[in-house]
C-alpha positions as YAML, in Angstrom:
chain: A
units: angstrom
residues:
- id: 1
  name: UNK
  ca: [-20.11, -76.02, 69.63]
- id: 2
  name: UNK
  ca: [-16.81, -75.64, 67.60]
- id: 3
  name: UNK
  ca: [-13.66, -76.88, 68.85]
- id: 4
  name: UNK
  ca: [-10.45, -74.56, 67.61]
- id: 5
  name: UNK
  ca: [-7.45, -76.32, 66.13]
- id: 6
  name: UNK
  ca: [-4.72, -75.05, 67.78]
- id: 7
  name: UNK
  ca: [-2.37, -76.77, 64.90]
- id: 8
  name: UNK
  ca: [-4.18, -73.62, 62.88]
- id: 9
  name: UNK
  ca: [-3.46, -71.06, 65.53]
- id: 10
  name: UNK
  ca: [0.37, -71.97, 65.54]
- id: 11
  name: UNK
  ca: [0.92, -72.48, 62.01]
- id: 12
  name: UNK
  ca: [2.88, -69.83, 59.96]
- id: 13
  name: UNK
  ca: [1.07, -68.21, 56.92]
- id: 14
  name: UNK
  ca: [1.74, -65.15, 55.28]
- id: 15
  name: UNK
  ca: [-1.79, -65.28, 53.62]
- id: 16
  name: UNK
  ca: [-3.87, -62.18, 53.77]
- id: 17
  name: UNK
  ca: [-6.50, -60.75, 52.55]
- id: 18
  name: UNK
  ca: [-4.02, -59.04, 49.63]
- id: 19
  name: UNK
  ca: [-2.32, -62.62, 48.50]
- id: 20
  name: UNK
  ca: [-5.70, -64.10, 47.95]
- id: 21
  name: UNK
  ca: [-6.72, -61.19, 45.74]
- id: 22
  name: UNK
  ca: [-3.43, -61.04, 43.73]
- id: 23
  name: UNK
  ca: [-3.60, -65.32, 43.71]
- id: 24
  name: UNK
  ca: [-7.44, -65.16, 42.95]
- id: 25
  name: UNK
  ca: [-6.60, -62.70, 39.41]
- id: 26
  name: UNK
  ca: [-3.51, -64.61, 38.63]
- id: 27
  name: UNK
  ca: [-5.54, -67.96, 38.77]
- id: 28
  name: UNK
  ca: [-8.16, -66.22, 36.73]
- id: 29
  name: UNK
  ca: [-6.16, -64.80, 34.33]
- id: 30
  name: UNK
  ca: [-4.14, -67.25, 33.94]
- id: 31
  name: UNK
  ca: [-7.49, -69.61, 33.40]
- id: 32
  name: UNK
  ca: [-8.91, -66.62, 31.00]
- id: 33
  name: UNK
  ca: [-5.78, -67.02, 28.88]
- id: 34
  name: UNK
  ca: [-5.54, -71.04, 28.82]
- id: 35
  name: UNK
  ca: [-9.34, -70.91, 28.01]
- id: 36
  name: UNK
  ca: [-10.05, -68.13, 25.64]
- id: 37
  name: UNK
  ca: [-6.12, -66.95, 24.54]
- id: 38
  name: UNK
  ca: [-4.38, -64.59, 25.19]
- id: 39
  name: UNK
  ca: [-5.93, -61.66, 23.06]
- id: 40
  name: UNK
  ca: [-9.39, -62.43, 24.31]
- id: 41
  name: UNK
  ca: [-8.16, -62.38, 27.80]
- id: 42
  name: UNK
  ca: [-6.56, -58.88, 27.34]
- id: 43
  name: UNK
  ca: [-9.95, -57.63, 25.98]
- id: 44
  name: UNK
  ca: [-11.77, -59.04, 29.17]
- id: 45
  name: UNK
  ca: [-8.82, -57.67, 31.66]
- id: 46
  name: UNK
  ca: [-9.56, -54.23, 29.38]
- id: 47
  name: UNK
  ca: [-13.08, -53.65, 29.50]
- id: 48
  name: UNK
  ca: [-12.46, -53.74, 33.61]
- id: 49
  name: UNK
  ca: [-9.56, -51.51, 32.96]
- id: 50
  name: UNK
  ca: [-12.12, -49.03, 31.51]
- id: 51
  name: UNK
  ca: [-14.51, -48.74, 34.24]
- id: 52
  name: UNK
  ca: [-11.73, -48.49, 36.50]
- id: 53
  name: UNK
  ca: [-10.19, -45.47, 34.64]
- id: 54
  name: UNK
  ca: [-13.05, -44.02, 34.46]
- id: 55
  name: UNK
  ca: [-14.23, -43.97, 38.21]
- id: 56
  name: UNK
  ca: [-10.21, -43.14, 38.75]
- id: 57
  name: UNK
  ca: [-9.74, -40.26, 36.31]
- id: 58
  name: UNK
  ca: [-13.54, -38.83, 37.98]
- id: 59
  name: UNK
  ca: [-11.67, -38.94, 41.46]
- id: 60
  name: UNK
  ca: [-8.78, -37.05, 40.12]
- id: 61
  name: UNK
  ca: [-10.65, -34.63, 38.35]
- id: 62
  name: UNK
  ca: [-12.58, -33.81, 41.88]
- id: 63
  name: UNK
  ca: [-9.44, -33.24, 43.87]
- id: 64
  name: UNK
  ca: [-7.78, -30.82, 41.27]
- id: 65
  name: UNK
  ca: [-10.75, -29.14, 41.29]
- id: 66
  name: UNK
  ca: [-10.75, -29.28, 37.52]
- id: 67
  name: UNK
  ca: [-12.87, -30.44, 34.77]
- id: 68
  name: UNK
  ca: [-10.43, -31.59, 32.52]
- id: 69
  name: UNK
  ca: [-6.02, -32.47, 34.23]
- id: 70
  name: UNK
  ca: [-3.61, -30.82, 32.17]
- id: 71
  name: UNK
  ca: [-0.75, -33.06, 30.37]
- id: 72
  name: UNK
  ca: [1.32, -32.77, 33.48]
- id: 73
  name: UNK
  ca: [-1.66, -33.73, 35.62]
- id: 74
  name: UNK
  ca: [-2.24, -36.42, 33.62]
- id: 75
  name: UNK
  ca: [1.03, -37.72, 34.31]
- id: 76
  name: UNK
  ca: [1.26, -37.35, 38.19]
- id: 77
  name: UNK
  ca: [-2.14, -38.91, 38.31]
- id: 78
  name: UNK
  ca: [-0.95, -42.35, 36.93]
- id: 79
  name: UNK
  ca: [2.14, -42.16, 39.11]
- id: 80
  name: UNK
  ca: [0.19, -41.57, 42.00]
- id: 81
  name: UNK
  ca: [-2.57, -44.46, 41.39]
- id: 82
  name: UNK
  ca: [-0.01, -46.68, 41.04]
- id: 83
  name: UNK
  ca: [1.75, -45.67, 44.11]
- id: 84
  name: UNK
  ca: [-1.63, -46.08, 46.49]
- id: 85
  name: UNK
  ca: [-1.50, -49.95, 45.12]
- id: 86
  name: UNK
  ca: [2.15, -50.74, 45.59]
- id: 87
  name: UNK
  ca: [3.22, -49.85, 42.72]
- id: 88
  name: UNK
  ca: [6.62, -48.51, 41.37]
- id: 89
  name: UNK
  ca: [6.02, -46.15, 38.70]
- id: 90
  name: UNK
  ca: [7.71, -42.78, 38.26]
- id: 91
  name: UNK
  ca: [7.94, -40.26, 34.97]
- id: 92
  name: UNK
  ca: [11.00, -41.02, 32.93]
- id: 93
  name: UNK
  ca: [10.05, -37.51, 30.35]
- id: 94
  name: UNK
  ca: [7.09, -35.79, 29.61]
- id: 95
  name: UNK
  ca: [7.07, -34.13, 25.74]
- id: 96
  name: UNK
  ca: [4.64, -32.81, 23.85]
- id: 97
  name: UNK
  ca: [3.90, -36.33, 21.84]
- id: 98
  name: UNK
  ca: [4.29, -38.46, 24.59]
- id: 99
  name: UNK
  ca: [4.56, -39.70, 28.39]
- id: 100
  name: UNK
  ca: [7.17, -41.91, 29.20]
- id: 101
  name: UNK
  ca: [6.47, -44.09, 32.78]
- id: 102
  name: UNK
  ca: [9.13, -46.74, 34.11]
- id: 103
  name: UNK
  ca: [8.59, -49.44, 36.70]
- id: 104
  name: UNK
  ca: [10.37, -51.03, 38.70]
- id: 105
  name: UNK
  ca: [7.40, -53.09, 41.36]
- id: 106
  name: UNK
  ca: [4.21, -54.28, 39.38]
- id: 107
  name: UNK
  ca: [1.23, -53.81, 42.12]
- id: 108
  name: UNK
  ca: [0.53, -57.57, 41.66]
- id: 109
  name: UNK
  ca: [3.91, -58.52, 42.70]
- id: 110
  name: UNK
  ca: [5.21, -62.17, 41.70]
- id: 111
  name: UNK
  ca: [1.90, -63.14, 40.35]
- id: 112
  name: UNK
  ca: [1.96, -61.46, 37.57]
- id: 113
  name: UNK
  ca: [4.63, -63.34, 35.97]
- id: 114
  name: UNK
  ca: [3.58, -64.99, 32.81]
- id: 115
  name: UNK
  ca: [0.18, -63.76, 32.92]
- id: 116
  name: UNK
  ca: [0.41, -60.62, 30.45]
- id: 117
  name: UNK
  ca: [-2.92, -59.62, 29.92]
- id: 118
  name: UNK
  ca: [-2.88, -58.27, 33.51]
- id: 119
  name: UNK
  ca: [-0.75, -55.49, 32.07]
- id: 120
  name: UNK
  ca: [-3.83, -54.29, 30.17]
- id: 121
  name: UNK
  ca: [-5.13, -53.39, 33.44]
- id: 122
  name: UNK
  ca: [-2.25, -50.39, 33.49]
- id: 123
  name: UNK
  ca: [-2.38, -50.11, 29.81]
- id: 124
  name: UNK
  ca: [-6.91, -48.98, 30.01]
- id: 125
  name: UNK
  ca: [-6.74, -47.28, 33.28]
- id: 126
  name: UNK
  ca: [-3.59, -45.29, 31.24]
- id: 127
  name: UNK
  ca: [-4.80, -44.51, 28.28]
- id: 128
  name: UNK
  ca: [-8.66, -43.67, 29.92]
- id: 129
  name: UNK
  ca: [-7.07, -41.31, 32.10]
- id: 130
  name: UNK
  ca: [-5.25, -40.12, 29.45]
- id: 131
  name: UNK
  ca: [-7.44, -39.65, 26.67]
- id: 132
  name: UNK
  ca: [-10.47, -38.61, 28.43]
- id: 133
  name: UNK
  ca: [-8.25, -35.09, 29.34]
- id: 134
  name: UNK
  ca: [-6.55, -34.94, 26.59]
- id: 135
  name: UNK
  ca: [-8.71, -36.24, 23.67]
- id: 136
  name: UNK
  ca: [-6.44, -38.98, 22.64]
- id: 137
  name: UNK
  ca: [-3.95, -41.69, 23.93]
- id: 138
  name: UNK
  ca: [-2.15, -44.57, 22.41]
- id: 139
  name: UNK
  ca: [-0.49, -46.88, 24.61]
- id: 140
  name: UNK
  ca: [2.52, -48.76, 24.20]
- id: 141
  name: UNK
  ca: [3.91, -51.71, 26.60]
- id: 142
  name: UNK
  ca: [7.26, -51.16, 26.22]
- id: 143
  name: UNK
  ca: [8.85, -53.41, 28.64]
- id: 144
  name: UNK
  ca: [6.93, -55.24, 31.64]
- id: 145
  name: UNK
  ca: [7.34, -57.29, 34.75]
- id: 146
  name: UNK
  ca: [4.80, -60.05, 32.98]
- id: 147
  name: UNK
  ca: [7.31, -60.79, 30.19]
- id: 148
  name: UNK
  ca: [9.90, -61.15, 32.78]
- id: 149
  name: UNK
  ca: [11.96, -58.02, 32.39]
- id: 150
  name: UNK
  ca: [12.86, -55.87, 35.57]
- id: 151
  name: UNK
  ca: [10.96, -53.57, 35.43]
- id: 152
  name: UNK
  ca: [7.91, -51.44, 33.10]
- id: 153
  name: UNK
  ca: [8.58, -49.29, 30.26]
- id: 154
  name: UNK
  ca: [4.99, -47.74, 29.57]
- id: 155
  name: UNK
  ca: [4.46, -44.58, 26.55]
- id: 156
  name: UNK
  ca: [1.32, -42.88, 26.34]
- id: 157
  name: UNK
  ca: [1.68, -40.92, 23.16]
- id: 158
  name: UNK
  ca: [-0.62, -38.39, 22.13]
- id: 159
  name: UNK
  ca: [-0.68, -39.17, 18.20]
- id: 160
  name: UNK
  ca: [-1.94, -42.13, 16.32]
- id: 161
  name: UNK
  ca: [0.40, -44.78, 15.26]
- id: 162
  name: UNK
  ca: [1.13, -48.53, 14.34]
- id: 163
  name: UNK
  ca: [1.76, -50.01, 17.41]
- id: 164
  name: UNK
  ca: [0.01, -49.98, 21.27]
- id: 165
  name: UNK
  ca: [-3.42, -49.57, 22.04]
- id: 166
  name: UNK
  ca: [-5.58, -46.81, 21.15]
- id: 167
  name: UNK
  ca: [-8.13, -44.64, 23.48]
- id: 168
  name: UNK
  ca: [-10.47, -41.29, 22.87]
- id: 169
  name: UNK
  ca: [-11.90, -39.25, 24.60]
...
């Protein structure tokens, strides 16, 4: 039989189920990165990024009843899916060339600092979202928590260009 520490039963942790998850993907990326660089790393963290938009943009699809979200649809949806996992996102403008996002709490909290190529997490499940209603997205990392500024500065523009990431639809 198993004898209980009480030691363990007394001791103060703030480890959960959600620390381990954000420690476990900041040990990993951070590992990916060290390992493989940095730019290899984003493309890993992307291709999840991908399936994830993909099963997200299908759920938001479903509840507007829609086959296809309209540019402002788009835009509430990736406020919203940030907002069910902690995060801090809101619309800054909506045009027709572009979305502008700001952020000021990154849903991995402190363990995303250093560890950029979590960012392409927001940056796929973005510009899936995005392009798969609207035929194409380009996504630019403005500003973000990783880097160490305060907050996120995300664009999703709707026409091709130099810089960001591009997606189609």
């Amino acid at each position: 039989m198993t004898q209980h520490c009480p030691a363990f039963a007394r001791m103060h942790s703030d480890r959960d189920r959600d620390r381990f998850v954000r420690e476990l993907l900041h040990e990993l990326t951070g590992l990916l990165e060290e390992t493989v660089g940095l730019e290899e790393a984003e493309g890993f963290i992307a291709l999840v990024g991908n399936r994830i938009g993909n099963a997200m943009n299908a759920e938001y699809r479903a509840a507007a009843g829609t086959p296809q979200l309209s540019r402002d649809q788009v835009a509430e949806a990736l406020v919203d899916l940030k907002r069910r996992i902690r995060g801090g996102f809101a619309i800054d403008s909506i045009d027709p060339d572009r979305i502008v996002l700001t952020n000021t709490a990154c849903p991995f909290g402190r363990y995303v600092a250093g560890r950029r190529s979590l960012c392409m997490m927001t940056s796929n499940v973005f510009g899936r979202i995005a392009a798969a209603n609207l035929g194409y997205a380009r996504v630019t990392l403005d500003q973000t928590i990783a880097e160490g500024h305060d907050g996120c500065r995300v664009v999703v523009h709707f026409n091709e260009g130099e810089d960001g990431r591009a997606y189609f639809g």
